[in-house]
PAMIDREN-237264 format. One record per residue (C-alpha): residue number from 1; x, y, z. Coordinates in nm, 3 decimals. Example, Ala and Ser with C-alpha at 12.3 -4.5 7.8 and 13.67 -1.06 7.14 Angstrom:
2
1  1.230  -0.450  0.780 .
2  1.367  -0.106  0.714 .
***
This chain:
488
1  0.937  -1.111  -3.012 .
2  1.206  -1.207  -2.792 .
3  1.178  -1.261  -2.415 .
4  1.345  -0.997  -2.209 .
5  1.680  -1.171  -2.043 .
6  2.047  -1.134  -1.958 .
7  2.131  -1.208  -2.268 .
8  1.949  -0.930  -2.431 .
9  2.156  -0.696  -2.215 .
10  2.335  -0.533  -2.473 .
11  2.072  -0.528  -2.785 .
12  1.841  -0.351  -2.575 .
13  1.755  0.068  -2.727 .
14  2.067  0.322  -2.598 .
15  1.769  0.491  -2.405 .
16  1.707  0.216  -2.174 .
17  1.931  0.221  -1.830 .
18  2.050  -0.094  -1.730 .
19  2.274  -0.186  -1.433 .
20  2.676  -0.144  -1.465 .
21  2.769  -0.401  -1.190 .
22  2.795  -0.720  -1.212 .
23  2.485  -0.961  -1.118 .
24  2.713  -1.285  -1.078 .
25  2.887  -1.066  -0.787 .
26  2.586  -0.948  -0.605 .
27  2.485  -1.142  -0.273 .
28  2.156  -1.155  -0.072 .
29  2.090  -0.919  0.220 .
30  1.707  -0.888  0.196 .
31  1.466  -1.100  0.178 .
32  1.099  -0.936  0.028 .
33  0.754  -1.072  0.095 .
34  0.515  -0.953  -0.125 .
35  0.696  -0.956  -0.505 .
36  0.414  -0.703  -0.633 .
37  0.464  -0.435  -0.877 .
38  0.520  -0.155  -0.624 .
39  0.778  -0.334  -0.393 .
40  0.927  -0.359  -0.781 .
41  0.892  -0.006  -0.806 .
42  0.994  0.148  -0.500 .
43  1.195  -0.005  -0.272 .
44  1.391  -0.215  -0.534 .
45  1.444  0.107  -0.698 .
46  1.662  0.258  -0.419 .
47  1.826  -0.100  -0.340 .
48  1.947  -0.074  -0.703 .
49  2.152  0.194  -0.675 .
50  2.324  0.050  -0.358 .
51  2.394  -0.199  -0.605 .
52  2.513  0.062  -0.861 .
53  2.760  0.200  -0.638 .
54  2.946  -0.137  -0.556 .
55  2.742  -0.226  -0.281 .
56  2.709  -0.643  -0.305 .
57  2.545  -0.711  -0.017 .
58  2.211  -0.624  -0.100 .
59  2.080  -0.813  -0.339 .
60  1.720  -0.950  -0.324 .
61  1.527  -1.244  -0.320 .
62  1.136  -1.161  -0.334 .
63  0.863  -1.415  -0.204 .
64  0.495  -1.458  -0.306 .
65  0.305  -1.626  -0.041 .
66  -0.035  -1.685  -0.219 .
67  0.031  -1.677  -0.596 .
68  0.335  -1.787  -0.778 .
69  0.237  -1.604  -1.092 .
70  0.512  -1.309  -1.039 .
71  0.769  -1.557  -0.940 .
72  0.727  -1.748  -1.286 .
73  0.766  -1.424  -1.498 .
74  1.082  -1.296  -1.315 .
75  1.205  -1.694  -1.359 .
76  1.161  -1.689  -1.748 .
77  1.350  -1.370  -1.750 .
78  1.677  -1.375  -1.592 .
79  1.452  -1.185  -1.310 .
80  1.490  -0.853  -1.499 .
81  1.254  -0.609  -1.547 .
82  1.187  -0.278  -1.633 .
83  1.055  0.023  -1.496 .
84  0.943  0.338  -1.683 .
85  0.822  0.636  -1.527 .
86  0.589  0.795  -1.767 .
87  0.413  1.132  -1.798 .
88  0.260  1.254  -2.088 .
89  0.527  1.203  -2.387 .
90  0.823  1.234  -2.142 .
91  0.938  0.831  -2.068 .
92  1.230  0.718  -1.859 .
93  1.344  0.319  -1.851 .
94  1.551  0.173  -1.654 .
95  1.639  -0.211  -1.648 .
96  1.621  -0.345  -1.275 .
97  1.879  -0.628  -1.126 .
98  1.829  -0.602  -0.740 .
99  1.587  -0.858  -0.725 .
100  1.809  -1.149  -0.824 .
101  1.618  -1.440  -0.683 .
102  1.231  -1.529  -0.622 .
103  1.043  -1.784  -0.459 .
104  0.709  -1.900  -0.453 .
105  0.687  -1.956  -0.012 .
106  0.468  -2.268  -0.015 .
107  0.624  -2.490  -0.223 .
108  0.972  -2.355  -0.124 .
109  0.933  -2.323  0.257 .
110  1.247  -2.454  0.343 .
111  1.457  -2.232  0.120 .
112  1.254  -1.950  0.259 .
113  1.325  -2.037  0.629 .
114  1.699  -2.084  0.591 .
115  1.692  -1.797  0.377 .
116  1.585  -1.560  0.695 .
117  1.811  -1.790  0.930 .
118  2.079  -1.684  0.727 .
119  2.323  -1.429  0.922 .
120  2.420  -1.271  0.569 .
121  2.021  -1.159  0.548 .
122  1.987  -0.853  0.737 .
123  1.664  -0.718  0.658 .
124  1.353  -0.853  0.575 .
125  1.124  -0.607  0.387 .
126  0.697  -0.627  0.399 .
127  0.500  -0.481  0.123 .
128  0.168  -0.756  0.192 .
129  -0.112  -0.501  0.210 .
130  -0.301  -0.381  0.525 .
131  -0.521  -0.710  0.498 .
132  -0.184  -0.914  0.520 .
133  -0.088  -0.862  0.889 .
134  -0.396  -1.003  1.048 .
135  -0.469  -0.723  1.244 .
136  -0.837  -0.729  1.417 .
137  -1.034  -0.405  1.499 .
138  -0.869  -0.333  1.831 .
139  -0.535  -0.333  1.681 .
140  -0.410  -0.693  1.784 .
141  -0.377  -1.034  1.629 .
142  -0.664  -1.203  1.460 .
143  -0.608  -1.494  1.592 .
144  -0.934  -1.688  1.500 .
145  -0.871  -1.585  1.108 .
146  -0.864  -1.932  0.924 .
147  -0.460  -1.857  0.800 .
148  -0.404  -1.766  1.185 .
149  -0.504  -2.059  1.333 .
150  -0.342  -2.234  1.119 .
151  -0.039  -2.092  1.168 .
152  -0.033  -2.110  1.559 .
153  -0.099  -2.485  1.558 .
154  0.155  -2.567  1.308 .
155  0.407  -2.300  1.348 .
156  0.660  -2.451  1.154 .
157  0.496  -2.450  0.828 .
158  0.362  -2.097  0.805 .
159  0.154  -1.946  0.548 .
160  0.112  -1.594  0.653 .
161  0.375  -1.337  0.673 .
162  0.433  -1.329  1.023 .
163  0.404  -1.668  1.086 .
164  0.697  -1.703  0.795 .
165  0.939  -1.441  0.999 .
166  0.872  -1.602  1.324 .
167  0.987  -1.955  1.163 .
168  1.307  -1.826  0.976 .
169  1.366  -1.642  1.309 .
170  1.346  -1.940  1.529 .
171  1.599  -2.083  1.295 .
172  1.854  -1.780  1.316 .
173  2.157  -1.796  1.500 .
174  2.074  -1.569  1.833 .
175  2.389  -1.320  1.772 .
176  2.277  -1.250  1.413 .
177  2.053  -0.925  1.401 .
178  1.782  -0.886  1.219 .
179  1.563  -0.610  1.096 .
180  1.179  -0.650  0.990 .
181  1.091  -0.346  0.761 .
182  0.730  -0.271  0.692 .
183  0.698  -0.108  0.315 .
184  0.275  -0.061  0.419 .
185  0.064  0.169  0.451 .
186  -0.035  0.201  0.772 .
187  0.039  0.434  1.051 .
188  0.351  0.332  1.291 .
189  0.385  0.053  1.096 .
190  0.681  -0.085  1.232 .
191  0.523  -0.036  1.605 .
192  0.236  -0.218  1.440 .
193  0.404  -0.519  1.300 .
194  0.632  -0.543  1.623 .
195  0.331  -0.565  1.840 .
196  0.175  -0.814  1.602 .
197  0.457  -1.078  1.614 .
198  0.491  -1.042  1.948 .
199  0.175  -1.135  2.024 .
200  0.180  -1.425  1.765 .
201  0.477  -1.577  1.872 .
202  0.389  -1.549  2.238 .
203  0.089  -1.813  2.216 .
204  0.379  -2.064  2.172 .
205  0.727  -1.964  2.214 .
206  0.774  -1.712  2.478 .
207  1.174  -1.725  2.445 .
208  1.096  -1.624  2.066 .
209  0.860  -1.352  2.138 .
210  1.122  -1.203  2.408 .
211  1.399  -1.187  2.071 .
212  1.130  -1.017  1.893 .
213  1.046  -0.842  2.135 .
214  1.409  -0.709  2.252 .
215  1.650  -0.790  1.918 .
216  1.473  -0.745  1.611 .
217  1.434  -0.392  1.436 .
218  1.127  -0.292  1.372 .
219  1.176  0.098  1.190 .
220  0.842  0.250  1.082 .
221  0.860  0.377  0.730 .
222  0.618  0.572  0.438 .
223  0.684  0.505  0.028 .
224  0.460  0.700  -0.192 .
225  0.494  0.581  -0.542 .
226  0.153  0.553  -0.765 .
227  0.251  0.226  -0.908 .
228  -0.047  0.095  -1.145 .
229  -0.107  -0.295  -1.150 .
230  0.025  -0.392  -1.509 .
231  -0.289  -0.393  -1.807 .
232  -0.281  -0.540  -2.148 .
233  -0.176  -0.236  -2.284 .
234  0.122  -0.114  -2.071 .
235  0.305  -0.460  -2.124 .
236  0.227  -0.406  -2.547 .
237  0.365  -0.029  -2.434 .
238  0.693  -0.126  -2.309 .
239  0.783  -0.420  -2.588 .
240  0.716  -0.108  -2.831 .
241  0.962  0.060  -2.671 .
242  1.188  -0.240  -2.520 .
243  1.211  -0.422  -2.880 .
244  1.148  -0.752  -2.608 .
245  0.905  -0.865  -2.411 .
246  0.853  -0.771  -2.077 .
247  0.636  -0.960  -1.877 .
248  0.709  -0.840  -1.553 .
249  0.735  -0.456  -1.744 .
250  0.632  -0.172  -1.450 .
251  0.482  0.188  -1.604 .
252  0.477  0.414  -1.343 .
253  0.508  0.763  -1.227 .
254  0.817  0.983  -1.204 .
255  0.736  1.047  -0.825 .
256  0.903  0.854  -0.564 .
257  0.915  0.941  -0.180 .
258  1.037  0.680  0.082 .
259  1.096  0.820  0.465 .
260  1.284  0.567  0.703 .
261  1.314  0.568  1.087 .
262  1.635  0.515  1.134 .
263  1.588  0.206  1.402 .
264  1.790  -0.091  1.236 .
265  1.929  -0.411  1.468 .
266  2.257  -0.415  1.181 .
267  2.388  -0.303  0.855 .
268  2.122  -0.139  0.593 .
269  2.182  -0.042  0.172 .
270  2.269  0.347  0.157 .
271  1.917  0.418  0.046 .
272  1.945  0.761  0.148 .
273  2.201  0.823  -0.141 .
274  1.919  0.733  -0.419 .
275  1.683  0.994  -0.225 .
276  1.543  0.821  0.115 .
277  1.497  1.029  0.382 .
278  1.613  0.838  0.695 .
279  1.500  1.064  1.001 .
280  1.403  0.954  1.378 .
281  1.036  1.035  1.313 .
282  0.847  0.947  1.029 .
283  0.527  0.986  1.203 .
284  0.446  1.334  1.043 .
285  0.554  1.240  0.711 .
286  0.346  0.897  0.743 .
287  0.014  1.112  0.868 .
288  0.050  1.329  0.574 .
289  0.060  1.096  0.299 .
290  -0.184  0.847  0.426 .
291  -0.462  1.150  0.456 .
292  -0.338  1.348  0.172 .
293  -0.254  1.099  -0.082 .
294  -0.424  0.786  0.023 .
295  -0.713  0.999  0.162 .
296  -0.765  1.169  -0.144 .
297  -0.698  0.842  -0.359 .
298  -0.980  0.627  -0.152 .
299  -1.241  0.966  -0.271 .
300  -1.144  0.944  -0.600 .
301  -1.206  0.589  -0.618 .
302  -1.566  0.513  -0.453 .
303  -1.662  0.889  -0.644 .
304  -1.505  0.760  -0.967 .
305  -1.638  0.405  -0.936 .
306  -2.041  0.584  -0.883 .
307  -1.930  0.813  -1.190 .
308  -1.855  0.531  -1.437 .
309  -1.482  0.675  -1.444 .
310  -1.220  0.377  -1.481 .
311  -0.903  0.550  -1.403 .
312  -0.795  0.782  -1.179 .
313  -0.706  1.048  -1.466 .
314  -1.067  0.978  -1.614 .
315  -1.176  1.057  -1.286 .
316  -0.977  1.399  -1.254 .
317  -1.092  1.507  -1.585 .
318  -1.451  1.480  -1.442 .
319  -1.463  1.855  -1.275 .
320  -1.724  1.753  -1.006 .
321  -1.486  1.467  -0.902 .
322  -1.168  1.664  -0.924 .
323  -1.309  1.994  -0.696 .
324  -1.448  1.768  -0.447 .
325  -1.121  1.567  -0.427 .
326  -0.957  1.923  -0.418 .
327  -1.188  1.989  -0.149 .
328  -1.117  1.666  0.073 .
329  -0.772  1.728  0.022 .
330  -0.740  2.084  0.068 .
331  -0.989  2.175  0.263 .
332  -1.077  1.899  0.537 .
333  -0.748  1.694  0.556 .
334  -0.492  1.924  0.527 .
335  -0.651  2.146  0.825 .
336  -0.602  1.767  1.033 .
337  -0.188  1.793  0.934 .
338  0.058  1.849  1.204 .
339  0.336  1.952  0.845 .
340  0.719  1.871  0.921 .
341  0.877  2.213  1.008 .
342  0.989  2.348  0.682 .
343  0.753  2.109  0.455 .
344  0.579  2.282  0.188 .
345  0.260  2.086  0.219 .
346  0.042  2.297  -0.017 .
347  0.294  2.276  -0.255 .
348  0.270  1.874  -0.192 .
349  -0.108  1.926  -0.225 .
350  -0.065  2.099  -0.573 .
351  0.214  1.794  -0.666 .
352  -0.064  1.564  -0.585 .
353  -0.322  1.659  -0.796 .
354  -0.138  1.702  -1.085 .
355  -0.036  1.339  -1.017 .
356  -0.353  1.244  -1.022 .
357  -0.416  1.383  -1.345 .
358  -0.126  1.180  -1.540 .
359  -0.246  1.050  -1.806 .
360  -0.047  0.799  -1.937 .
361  -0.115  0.608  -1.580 .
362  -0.380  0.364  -1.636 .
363  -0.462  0.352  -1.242 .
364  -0.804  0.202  -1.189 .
365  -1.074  0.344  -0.960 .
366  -1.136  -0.036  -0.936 .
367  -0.808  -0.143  -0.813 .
368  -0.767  0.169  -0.518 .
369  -1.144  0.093  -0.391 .
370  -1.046  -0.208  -0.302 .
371  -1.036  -0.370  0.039 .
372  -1.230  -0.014  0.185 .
373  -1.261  -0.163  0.530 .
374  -0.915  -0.209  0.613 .
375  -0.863  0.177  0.440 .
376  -1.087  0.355  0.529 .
377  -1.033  0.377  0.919 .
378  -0.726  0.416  0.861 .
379  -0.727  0.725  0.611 .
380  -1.041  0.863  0.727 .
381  -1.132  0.802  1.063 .
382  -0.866  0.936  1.265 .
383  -0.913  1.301  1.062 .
384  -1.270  1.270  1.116 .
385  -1.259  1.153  1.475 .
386  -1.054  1.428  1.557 .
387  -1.219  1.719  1.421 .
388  -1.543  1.593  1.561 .
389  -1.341  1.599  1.954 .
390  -1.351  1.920  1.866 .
391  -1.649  2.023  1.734 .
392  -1.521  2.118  1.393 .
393  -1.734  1.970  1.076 .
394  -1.521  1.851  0.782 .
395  -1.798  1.855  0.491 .
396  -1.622  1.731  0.239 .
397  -1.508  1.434  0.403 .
398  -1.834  1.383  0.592 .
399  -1.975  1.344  0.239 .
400  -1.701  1.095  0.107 .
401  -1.763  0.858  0.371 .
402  -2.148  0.888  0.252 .
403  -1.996  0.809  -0.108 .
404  -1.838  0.551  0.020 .
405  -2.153  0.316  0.194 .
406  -2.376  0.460  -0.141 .
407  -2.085  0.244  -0.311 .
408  -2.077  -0.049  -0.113 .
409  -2.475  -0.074  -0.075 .
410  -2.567  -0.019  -0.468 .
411  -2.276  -0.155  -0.605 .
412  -2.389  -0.009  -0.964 .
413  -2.268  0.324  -1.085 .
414  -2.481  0.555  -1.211 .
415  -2.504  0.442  -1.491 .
416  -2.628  0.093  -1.367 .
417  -2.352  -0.100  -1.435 .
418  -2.304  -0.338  -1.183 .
419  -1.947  -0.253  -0.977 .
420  -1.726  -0.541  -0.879 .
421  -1.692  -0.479  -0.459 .
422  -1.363  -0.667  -0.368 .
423  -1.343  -0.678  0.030 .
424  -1.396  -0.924  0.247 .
425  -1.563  -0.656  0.562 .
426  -1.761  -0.563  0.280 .
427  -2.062  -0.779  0.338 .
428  -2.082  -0.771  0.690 .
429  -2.123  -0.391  0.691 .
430  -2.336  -0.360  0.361 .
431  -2.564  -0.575  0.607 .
432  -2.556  -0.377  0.900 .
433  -2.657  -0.045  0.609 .
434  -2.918  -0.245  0.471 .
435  -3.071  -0.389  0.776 .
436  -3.107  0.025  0.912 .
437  -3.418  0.201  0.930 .
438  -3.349  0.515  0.828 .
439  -2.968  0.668  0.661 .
440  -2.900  0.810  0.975 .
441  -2.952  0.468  1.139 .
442  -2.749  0.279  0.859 .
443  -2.460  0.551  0.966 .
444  -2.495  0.520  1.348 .
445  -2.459  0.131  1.267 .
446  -2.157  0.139  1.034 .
447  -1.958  0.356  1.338 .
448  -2.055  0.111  1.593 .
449  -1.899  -0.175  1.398 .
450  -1.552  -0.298  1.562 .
451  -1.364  -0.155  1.293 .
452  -1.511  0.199  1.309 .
453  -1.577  0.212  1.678 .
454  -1.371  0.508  1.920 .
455  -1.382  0.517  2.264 .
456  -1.581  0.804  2.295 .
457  -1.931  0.765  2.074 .
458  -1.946  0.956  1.764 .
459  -2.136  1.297  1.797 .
460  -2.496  1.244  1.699 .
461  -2.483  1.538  1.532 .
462  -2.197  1.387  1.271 .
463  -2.368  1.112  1.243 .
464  -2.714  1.298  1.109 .
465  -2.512  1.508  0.858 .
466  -2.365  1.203  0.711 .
467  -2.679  1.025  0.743 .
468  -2.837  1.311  0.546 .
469  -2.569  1.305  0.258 .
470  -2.649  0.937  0.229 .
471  -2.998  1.025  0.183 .
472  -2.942  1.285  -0.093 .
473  -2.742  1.004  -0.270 .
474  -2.992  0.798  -0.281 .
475  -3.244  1.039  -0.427 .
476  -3.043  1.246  -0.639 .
477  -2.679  1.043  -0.716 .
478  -2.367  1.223  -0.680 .
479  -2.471  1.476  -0.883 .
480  -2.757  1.596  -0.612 .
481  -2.505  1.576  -0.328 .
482  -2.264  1.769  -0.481 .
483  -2.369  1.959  -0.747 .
484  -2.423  2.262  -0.494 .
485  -2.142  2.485  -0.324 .
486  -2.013  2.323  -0.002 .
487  -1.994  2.536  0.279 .
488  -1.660  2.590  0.426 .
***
C-alpha cells in the first residue's frame, strides 16, 4: 500500500476533501508546539480554511519538544494527513495542508529560534498539556523542576516550552509583535501562561520579561474537540477508506468548538469564518467546558477504569457509569455554571452525552485518567470548593473524587486487573492515602496537599462524607457506592 503524499493528491477516493490552494504558495505565520493529534484536529482545522480562502500567511510549522516520532510521520508524507470525523456509519475526510513544516525542537533549536524571531511569525500556538507549563501548586513557576532549572541556567538552549518562546523572543526584532496562544485546558489560560513567562524570564532578563510583560499577546482561549490518540485499528480504518496509508491518519468526532479572546499584539487567520467564536470573554465558555465536558470526562475515566470499561463508549453503555456521569454533569456541575446569556447549556449537556456515547471513537478511559493531579483541581475543585462556601453538598461529585483516590490507591479494577496509573503527583498522594488512619483521614490528607489546598480549610463535614464514600468503596466496589439512589 502506498504512502499517503502530494503526489497521491489526485488518486485519492472523490469522497475525500483535499485543499484547493496551492501548498508551494503558502507561507509561515504560526509556529505550534505540541504536534499532537488534537492541535491536528482542531486548531489546524480552522487555520485550513484561512488557507482555503486565499489566505497565505498562515501556514504552519509544528514542533515536538520531547519525541520526534510525529515529526517523522508528517516528514515521510509530504506532511499531509487526514482527518475524519466519524459517528456511527456517517464518515467525513478531509485531507489537511496547514501544517506545512515540522520540527523536532532539540535537534533543530536553531531553526526553531529564528523561526519565532521571524517578524513574518505572528502567533505562536500551545497545545503541551497542563503538565507542560511548569506550573507549581500556588499557581507560579516551578522553578526547582529538573527541565526548569535547566532552562534558567542555560537559557539559550531551552527545552521546555516557555523557555523555547522566551529564546526565539529574545531574538525578535523589538517592533515585531507577537502573540502567544494557549490551545490548553486550563482556566484563563492565556493570564496563566503570561504570568508564567513573566516570571521565568524575570530570574534573568528583566528587559525581556518587561516585552512579555507589556508587548506580547497573551488571549485566553477554550477548543473542545474529543480527539482520540490514534490505535492500530483507526490507522487500518482510514487506509480502508484512503486506498494509502496514513500514518499520521486522525478519527475523530464531528464536534468542534473553539472560543477566542480577542486580545492579539498583530494580524491573526479569519478563524471565525470556519466557526470560532472570537468574543472579549471566554471565561464563561472556558468554566463550562472544563466542568461539563472535562468534568464529566475525568468521572468517566477513574469509574470506567474501576469497571474494566476501555473506552469511553464502553463506559456509557455501562448504565451505572452513564447515570452517575449524568448525575455529575447534570446535577452537581451544571448547578456551579454561571451559562453565557442566551447559551442553551442543557441542550450542551444532552450534546455531551450523546458524544460520549459515539461509538466508532475508540477513546480510552486509560488515556483521559491520565495525569489526575494536574486535572483534577482544576475540573473539580473549584465546583466543589464553591458549593462547600456555601454550604451546599454536591453528592455526586463528592463521590467521584472518592472514585478517584479508590483508583489511584488499588490501581486494579474490579476485576483485579492491575491498572496502569500514569502521573507523576500520583505517588506522592497515593502515599499520603495510604499512610492515613482512617478514609476520612486519607481525605483530610489528600486536601491538605499543595495542590488541593484553599485558603479557607475544607468543611469537616465534606471531608467525612467523602471519607465515608471511600469507605463503602473499599467494602463494597463501585457497585456498593452507587448501586443505591443518590439523594438530590
Amino acid at each position: 500500500m502506498s504512502l499517503l503524499s502530494a503526489d497521491l493528491l489526485q488518486t485519492l477516493p472523490s469522497n475525500v476533501d483535499r485543499p484547493t490552494y496551492d501548498r508551494r504558495c503558502v507561507r509561515t505565520g504560526i509556529v505550534h508546539l505540541g504536534l499532537g493529534a488534537f492541535h491536528r484536529a482542531h486548531q489546524a482545522i480552522y487555520t485550513d480554511a484561512a488557507l482555503e480562502r486565499g489566505d497565505m500567511r498562515w501556514g504552519t510549522v509544528g514542533v515536538e519538544l520531547r519525541r520526534r516520532h510525529t515529526v517523522d510521520l508528517l516528514a515521510a508524507q509530504d506532511h499531509l494527513y487526514t482527518v475524519t470525523e466519524r459517528d456511527g456509519d456517517t464518515a467525513r475526510t478531509r485531507l489537511v495542508g496547514a501544517v506545512h513544516g515540522a520540527l523536532f525542537a532539540p535537534e533543530s533549536l536553531p531553526a526553531l529560534l529564528q523561526l519565532i524571531a521571524d517578524p513574518a511569525v505572528s502567533i505562536v500556538s500551545l497545545t503541551v498539556t497542563e503538565k507542560g507549563y511548569y506550573r507549581g501548586a500556588d499557581g507560579r513557576l516551578d522553578a526547582n523542576a529538573p527541565e526548569m532549572r535547566q532552562d534558567l541556567a542555560t537559557p539559550g538552549s531551552p527545552r521546555t516550552a516557555l523557555g523555547v518562546i522566551a529564546a526565539g523572543l529574545a531574538l525578535r526584532p523589538a517592533d515585531a509583535p507577537l502573540t502567544v496562544l494557549s490551545c490548553d485546558n486550563m482556566p484563563s489560560n492565556g493570564d496563566a501562561l503570561r504570568a508564567l513567562l513573566v516570571d521565568y524570564t524575570e530570574r534573568f532578563n528583566g528587559a525581556l520579561a518587561r516585552r512579555v510583560r507589556d508587548d506580547v499577546g497573551f488571549p485566553n482561549s477554550m477548543v473542545d474537540r474529543i480527539v482520540p490518540a490514534a490505535t492500530p485499528e483507526s490507522l487500518d480504518w482510514a487506509q480502508a477508506r484512503l486506498g494509502a496509508r496514513d500514518r499520521a491518519a486522525i478519527v475523530c468526532e464531528p464536534f468542534s468548538q473553539w472560543v477566542v479572546e480577542d486580545r492579539f499584539a498583530g494580524p491573526r487567520p479569519r478563524w471565525e469564518e470556519a466557526g470560532a467564536l472570537v468574543t472579549n470573554d471566554v471565561r464563561p465558555y472556558e468554566t463550562m467546558k472544563l466542568r461539563l465536558l472535562n468534568g464529566s470526562h475525568s468521572a468517566i475515566a477513574y469509574l470506567g477504569q474501576l469497571r474494566g470499561r476501555p473506552t469511553v463508549a464502553d463506559a456509557m453503555a455501562d448504565p451505572v457509569i452513564a447515570t452517575f456521569v449524568d448525575g455529575v454533569m447534570t446535577r452537581d456541575l451544571l448547578a456551579t455554571i454561571d451559562v453565557p446569556r442566551g447559551y442553551d447549556a442543557r441542550g450542551y449537556c444532552g450534546t455531551l452525552m450523546r458524544r460520549f456515547r459515539n461509538p466508532t471513537l475508540a477513546h480510552r478511559t486509560e488515556q483521559i485518567a491520565m495525569d489526575g493531579t494536574q486535572k483534577v483541581p482544576l475540573r473539580w475543585l473549584p465546583a466543589l470548593a464553591e458549593s462547600a462556601a456555601a454550604n451546599v453538598e454536591r453528592p455526586y461529585l463528592e463521590r467521584a473524587l472518592a472514585i478517584w483516590l479508590h483508583y489511584l490507591t488499588t490501581a486494579r479494577d474490579e476485576q483485579g486487573r492491575a491498572l496502569t496509573i500514569s502521573d507523576p503527583g500520583a505517588p506522592s498522594l497515593t502515599a499520603r492515602i495510604r499512610g492515613a488512619g482512617s478514609p476520612a483521614d486519607a481525605v483530610e490528607a489528600v486536601f491538605a496537599a499543595p495542590a488541593f489546598a484553599q485558603a479557607g480549610a475544607w468543611p469537616d463535614a465534606l471531608i467525612r462524607r467523602i471519607g465515608m464514600h471511600l469507605s463503602m468503596l473499599r467494602e463494597g466496589g463501585t457497585d456498593g457506592l452507587l448501586g443505591t439512589r443518590i439523594a438530590a
